[in-house]
C-alpha positions in Angstrom: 41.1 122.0 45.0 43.1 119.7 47.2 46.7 120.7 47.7 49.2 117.8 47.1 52.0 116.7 49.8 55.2 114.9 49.2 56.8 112.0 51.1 59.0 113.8 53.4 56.4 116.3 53.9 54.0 113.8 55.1 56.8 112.1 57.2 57.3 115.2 58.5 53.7 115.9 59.9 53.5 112.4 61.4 56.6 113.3 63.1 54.9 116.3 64.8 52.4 117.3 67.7 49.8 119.1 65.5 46.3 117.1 64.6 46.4 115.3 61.5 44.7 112.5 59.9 45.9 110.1 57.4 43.5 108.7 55.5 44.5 105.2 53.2 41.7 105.1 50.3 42.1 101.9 49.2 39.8 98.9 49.5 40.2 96.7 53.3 42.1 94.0 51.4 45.1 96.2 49.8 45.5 98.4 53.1 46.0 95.0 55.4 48.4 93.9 52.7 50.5 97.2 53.2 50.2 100.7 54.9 51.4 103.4 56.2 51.9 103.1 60.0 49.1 104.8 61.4 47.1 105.8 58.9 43.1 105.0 59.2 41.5 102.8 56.3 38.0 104.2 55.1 37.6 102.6 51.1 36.7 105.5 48.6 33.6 104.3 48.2 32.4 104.4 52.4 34.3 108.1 52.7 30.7 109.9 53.2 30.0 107.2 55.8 32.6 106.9 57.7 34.8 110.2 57.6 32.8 112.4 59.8 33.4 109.8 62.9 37.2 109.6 62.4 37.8 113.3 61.4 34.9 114.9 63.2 36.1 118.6 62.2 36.4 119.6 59.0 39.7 122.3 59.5 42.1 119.6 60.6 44.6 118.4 57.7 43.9 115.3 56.2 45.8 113.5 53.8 44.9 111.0 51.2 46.2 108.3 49.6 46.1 105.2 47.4 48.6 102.9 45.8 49.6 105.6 42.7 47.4 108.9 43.6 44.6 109.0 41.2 42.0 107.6 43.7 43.0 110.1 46.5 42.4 113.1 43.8 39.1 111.3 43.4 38.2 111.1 47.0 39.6 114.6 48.2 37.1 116.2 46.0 34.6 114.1 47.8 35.9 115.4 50.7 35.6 119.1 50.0 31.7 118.4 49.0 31.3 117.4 52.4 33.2 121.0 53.5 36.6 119.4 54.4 38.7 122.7 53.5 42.2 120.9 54.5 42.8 118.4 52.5 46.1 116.8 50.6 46.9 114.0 48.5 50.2 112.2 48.8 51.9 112.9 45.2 53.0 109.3 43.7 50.7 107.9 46.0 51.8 104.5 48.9 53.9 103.8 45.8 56.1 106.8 46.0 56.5 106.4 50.0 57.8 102.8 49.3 60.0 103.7 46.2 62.3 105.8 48.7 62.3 103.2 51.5 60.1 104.6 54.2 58.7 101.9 56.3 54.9 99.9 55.3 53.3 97.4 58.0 50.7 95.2 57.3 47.7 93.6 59.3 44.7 95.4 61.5 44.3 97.1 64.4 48.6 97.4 65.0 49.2 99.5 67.8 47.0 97.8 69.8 48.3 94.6 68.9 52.3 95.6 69.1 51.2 96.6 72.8 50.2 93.2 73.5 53.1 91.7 72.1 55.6 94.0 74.1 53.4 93.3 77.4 54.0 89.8 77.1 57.8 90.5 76.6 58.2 92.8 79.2 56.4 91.5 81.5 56.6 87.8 81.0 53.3 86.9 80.5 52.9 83.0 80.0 51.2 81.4 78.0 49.6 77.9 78.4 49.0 75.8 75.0 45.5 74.5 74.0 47.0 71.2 74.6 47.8 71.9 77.9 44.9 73.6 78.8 42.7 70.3 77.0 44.3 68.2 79.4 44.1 70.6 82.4 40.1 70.1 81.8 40.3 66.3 81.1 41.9 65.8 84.4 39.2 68.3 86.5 42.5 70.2 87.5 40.6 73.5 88.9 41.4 76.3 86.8 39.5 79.4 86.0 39.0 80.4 82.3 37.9 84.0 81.6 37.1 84.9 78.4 38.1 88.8 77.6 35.4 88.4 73.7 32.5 90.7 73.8 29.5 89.3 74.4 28.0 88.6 70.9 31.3 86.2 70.3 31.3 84.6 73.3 27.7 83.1 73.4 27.9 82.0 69.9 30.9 79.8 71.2 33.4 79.0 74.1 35.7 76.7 76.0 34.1 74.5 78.1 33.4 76.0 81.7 34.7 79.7 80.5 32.9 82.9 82.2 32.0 85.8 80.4 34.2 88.6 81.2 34.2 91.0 78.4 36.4 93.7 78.4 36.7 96.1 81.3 34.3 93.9 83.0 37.3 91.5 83.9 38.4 93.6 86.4 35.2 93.9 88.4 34.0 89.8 87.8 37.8 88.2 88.7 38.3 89.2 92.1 35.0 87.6 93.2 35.2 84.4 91.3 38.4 84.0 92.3 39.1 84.4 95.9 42.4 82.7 95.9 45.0 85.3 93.6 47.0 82.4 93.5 44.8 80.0 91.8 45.4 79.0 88.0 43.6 81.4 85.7 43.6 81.1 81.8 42.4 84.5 79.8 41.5 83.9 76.3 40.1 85.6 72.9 39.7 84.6 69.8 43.4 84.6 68.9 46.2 86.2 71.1 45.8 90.4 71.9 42.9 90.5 74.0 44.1 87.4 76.2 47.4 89.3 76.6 46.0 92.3 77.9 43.6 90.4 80.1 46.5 88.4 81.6 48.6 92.1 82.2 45.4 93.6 83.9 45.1 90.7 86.3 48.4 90.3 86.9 48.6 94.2 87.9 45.7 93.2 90.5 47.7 90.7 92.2 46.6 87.8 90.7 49.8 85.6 90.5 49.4 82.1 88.3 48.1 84.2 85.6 48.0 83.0 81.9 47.0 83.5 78.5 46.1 80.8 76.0 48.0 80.7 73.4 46.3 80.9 69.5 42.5 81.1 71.9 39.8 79.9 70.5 41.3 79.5 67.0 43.8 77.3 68.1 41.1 75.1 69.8 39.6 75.0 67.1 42.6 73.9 64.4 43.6 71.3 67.2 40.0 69.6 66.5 38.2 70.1 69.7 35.1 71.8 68.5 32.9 69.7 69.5 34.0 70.5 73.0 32.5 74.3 72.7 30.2 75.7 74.5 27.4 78.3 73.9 25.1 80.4 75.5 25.6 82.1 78.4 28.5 80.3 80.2 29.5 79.7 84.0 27.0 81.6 86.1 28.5 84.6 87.3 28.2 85.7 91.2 26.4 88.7 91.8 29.0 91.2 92.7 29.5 92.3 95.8 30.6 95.1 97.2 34.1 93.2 98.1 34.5 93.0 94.5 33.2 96.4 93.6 35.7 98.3 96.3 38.6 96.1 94.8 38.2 96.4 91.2 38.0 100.7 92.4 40.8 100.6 94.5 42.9 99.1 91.9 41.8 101.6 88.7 43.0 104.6 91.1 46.1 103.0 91.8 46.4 102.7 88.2 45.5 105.9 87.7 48.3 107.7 90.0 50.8 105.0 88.4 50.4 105.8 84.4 49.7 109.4 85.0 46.0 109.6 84.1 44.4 112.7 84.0 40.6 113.2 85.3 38.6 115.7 83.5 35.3 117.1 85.1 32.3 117.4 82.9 32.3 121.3 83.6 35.8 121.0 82.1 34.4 119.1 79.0 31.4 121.3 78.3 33.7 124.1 78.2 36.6 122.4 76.1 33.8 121.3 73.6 32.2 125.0 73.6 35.6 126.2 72.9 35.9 124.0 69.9 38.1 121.7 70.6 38.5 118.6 69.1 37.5 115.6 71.6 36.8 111.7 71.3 34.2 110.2 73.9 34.4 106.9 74.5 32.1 104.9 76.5 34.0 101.9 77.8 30.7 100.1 79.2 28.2 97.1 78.2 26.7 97.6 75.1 22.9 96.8 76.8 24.7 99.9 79.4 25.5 102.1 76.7 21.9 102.0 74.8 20.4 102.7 77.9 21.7 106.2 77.3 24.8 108.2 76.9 26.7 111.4 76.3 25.7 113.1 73.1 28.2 112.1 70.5 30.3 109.7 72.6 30.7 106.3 70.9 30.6 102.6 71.9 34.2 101.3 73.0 34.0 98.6 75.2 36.8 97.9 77.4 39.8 95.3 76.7 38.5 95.9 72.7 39.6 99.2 73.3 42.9 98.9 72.1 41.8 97.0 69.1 38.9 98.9 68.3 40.0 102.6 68.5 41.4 102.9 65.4 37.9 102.4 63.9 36.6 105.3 65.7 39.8 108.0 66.2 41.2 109.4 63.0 42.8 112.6 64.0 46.4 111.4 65.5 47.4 113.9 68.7 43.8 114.8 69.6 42.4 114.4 73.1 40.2 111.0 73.7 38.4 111.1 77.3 36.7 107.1 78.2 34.3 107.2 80.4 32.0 104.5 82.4 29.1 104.6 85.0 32.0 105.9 87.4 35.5 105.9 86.8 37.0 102.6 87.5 36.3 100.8 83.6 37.5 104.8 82.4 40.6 103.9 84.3 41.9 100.5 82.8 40.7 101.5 79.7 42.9 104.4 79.4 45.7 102.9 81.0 45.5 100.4 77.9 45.0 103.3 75.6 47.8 105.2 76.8 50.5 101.7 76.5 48.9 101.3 73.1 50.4 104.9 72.1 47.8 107.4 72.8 49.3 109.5 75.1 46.5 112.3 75.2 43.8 110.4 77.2 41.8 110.9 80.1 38.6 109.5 82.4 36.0 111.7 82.8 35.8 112.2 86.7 32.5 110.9 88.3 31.2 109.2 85.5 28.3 109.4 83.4 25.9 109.0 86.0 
């Protein structure tokens, strides 16, 4: 039977080093209205679906809860069907944690999104209006838009003249579409993170007239220029070069040795895994890349989304995460986003998947 944990207990272990996993209960709707800072959101009803990707091993302390407690008793014994043997349920439930003042957030994806938001402080990023970008276009002032949505988002709709550069791929499509670092480039999303942390990779490459547009394509859209999107496939991309290929390398290994990234070998991860250690693969490439083939038990991550997307995949908090790619340079910038966005134990698997 699952053990119960109190409020300062649980503070206590989200203070701490050791691996743990939170786990909010509750439906989607009631967590983004209120949490607990970095706890992972998987509704009572999806627990057998979803658990075994966030909390991969069954030994590692996971606590439940809800808004009073009586659906976290519910779901721990779920849990111990499926031969979790560590489990706790926060007594009082998100209630109780309130009641006593600790500190509830509310939205989606937050530590990824707080990362963008101190980038743009810290580093200055501007950002250009959709008003100014509208009349930017209107006057043919030559500008570059990249847009840093996956694929799927991007054909179904864009701004006018945009390229495609989901992701990691920004790094390896900018430098040869733009030859000139001090040309005018816009990144943009569909509302502000993922143009943020486009901007901050570009602008780490050199790339000096840099911005990101603010609201994206949600704020085109509310300022009633629709009709002006674009789908489909987008400004032709260049084939890349080897130019661009060299740069985009050069610059994840200078990112590496600057943020302090770690390489692991694959002899090293065969062994770590063998030893039982708990490890999250993430594959940073194309999607069409990744269904070609990949590591057993890795999982899709693409790039830039990265931030964004990894609490939806990695549930256990101080556990090691390795992103990999067809080399190492995506792996890089990845992690180097990963590691701002408060995931400190991350490396790139060294030589890539191929």
């Amino acid at each position: 039977m699952a053990s119960t944990i109190s409020r300062q207990a649980l503070k206590t272990l989200m203070d701490s080093e050791t691996l743990y996993a939170v786990i909010d209960v509750r439906d989607w709707g009631e967590f983004s209205l209120g949490q607990i800072f970095g706890a992972s959101c998987i509704p009572r009803g999806s627990l057998e679906k979803y658990i075994s990707v966030l909390v991969p091993k069954a030994d590692v302390h996971t606590v439940l809860y809800c808004d009073t407690g009586q659906r976290s008793i519910r779901a721990a014994t779920s849990l111990e069907t499926l031969g979790y043997t560590n489990v706790s349920v926060l007594a009082g439930g998100l209630n109780s944690w309130i009641a006593v003042g600790y500190k509830t957030l509310h939205g989606w994806s937050l530590r990824g999104k707080e990362y963008g938001e101190r980038l743009q402080v810290e580093e200055g990023i501007p950002e250009m209006t959709v008003e100014e970008l509208h009349v930017h276009l209107k006057q043919d002032k030559q500008l570059y838009i990249f847009d840093t949505r996956t694929e799927p988002e991007f054909q179904t709709a864009h701004l006018p003249g945009a390229y495609c550069a989901p992701g990691g791929q920004l790094a390896l499509i900018a430098p040869e579409v733009v030859q000139d670092k001090t040309r005018t480039i816009v990144t943009n999303c569909a509302g502000r993170t993922r143009s943020l942390l486009g901007a901050h990779v570009l602008q780490r490459m050199g790339f000096t007239n840099v911005y990101a547009l603010k609201g994206g394509t949600g704020a085109w859209r509310i300022a009633g220029h629709t009709e002006e999107l674009e789908k489909g496939d987008g400004a032709p991309l260049p084939r890349l070069s080897e130019a661009a290929i060299t740069a985009c390398k050069q610059f994840a290994e200078q990112v590496a040795r600057e943020d302090g990234i770690p390489s692991i070998t694959p002899q090293e991860l065969h062994a770590r895994q063998a030893a039982g250690e708990l490890l999250y693969l993430l594959d940073v490439r194309l999607l069409d890349e990744y269904q070609a083939g990949h590591l057993p038990g890795a999982h899709f991550c693409p790039g830039t989304q990265i931030a964004l997307l990894v609490e939806c995949l990695v549930g256990v908090k101080n556990a090691s995460i390795i992103t990999m790619c067809a080399d190492r340079a995506r792996a890089i910038i990845a992690a180097s986003l990963l590691k701002g966005a408060g995931y400190p134990n991350v490396s790139v698997l060294d030589g890539g998947i191929t």
